[in-house]
Backbone as JSON Lines, residues from 0, in Angstrom:
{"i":0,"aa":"X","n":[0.81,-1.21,0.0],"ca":[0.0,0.0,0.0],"c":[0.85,1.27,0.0]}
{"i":1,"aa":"X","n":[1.95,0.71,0.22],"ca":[2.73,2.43,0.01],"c":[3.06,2.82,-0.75]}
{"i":2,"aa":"X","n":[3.1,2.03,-2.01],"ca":[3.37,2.33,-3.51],"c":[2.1,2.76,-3.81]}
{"i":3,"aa":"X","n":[0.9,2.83,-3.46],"ca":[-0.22,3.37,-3.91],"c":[-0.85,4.66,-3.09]}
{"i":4,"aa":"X","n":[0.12,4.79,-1.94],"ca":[-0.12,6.38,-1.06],"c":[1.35,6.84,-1.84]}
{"i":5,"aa":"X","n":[2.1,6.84,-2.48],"ca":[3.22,7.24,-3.08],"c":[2.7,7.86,-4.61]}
{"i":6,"aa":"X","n":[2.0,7.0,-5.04],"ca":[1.34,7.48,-6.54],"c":[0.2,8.49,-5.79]}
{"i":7,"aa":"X","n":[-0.47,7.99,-4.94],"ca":[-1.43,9.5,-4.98],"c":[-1.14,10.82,-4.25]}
{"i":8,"aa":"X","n":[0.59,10.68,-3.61],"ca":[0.42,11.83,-2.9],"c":[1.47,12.37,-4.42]}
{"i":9,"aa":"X","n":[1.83,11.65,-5.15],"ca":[3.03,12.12,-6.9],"c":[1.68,12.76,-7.65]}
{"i":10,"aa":"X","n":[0.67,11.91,-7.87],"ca":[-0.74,12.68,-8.47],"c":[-1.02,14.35,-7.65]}
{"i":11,"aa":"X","n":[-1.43,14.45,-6.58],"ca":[-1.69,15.42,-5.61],"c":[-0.64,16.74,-5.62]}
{"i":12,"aa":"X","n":[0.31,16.39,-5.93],"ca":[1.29,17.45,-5.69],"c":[1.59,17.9,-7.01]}
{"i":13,"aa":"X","n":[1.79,17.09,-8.3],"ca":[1.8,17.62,-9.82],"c":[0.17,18.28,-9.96]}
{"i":14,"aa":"X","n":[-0.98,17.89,-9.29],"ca":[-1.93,18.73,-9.89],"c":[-2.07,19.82,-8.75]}
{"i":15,"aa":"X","n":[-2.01,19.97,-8.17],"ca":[-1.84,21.38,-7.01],"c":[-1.1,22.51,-7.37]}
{"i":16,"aa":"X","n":[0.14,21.93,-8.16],"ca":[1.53,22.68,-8.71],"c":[0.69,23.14,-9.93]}
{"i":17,"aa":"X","n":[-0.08,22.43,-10.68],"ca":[-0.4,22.81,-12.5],"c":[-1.17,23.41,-12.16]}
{"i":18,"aa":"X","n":[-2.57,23.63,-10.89],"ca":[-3.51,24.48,-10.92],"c":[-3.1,25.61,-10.15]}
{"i":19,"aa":"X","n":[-2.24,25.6,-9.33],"ca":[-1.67,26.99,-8.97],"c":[-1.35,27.76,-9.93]}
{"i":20,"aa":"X","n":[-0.54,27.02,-10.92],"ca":[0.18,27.86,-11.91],"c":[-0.98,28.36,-12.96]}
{"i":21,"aa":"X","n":[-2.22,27.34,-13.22],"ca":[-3.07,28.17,-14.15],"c":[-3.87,28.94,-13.31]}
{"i":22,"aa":"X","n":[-3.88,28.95,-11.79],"ca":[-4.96,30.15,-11.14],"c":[-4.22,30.85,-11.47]}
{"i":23,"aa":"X","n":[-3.02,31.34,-11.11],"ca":[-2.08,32.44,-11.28],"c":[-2.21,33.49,-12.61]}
{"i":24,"aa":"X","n":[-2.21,32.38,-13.79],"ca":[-2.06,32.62,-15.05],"c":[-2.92,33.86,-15.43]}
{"i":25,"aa":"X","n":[-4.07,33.46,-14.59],"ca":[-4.78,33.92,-14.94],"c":[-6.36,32.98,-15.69]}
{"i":26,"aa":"X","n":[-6.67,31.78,-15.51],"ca":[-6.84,30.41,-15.5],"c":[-7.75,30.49,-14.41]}
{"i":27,"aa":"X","n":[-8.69,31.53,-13.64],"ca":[-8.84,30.95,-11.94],"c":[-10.16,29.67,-11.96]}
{"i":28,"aa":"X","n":[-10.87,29.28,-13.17],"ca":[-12.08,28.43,-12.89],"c":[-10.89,27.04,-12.99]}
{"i":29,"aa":"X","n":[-10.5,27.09,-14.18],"ca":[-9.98,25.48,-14.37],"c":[-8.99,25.22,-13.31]}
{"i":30,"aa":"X","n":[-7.88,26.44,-13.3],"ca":[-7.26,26.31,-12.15],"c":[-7.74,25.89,-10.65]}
{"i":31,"aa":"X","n":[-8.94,26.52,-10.33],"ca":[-10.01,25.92,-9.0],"c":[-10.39,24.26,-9.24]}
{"i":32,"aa":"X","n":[-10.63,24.56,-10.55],"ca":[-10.95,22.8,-10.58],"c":[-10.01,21.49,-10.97]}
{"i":33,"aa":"X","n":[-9.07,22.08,-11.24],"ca":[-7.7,21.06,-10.98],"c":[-7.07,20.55,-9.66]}
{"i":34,"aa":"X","n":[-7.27,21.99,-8.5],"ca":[-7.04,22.03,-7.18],"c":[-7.9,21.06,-6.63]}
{"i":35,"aa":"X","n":[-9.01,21.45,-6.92],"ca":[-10.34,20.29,-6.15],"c":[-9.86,19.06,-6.37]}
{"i":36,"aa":"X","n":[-9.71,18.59,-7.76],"ca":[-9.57,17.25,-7.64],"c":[-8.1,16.44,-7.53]}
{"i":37,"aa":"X","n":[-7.4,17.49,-7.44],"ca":[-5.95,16.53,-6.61],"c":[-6.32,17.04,-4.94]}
{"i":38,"aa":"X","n":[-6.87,17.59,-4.44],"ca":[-7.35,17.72,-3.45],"c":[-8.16,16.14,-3.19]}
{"i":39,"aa":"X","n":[-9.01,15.81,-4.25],"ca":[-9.77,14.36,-3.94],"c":[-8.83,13.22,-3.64]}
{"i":40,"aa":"X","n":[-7.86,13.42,-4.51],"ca":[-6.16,12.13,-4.56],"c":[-6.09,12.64,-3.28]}
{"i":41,"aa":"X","n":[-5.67,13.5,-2.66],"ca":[-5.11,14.14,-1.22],"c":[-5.85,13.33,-0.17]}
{"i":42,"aa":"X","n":[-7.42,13.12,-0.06],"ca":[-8.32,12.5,0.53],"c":[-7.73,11.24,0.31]}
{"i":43,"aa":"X","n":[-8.34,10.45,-0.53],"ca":[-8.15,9.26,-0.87],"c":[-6.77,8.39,-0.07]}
{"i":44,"aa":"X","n":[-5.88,9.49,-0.3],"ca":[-4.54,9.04,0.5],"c":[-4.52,9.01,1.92]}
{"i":45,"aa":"X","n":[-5.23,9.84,2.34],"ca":[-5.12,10.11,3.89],"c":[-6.1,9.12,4.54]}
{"i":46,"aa":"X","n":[-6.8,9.07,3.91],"ca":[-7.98,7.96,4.51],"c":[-7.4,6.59,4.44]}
{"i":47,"aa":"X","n":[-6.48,6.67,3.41],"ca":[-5.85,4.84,3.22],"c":[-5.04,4.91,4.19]}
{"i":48,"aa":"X","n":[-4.21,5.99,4.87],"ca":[-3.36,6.09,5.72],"c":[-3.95,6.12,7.39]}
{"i":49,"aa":"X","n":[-4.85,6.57,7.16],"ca":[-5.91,7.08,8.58],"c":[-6.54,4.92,8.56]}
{"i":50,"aa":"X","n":[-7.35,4.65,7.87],"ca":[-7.59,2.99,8.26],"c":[-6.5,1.79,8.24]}
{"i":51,"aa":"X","n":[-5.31,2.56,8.22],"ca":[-4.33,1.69,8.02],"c":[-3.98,0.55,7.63]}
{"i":52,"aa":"X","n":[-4.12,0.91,5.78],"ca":[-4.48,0.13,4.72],"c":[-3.14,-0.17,4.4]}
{"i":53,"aa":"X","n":[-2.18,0.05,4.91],"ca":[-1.0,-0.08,4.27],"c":[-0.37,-1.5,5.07]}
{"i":54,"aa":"X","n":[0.88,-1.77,4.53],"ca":[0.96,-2.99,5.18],"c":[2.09,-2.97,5.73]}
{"i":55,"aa":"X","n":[2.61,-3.53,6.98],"ca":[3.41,-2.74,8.31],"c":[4.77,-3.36,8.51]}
{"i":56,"aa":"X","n":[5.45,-3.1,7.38],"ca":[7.03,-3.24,7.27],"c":[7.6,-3.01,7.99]}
């Protein structure tokens, strides 16, 4: 499971970075809605981490 909280916190942080840069741009709807949904990867991860889905090396 940590190769799969590893891909979604690599997802989460490339789309946070691309929608900052298009709010900035000047971009602020798509940019808001790129944020939201690596914001959802952001969830997804924390919750696998919070039920402790991972497996305990």
């Amino acid at each position: 499971m940590r190769l799969l909280r590893n891909i979604l916190n690599t997802i989460f942080i490339i789309g946070a970075a691309t929608g900052m840069v298009l709010f900035y741009m000047g971009h602020k709807d798509t940019g808001t809605y790129i944020i939201i949904a690596a914001m959802a990867f952001k969830f997804i991860e924390v919750v696998v981490r919070l039920l402790k889905l991972e497996d305990r090396n």
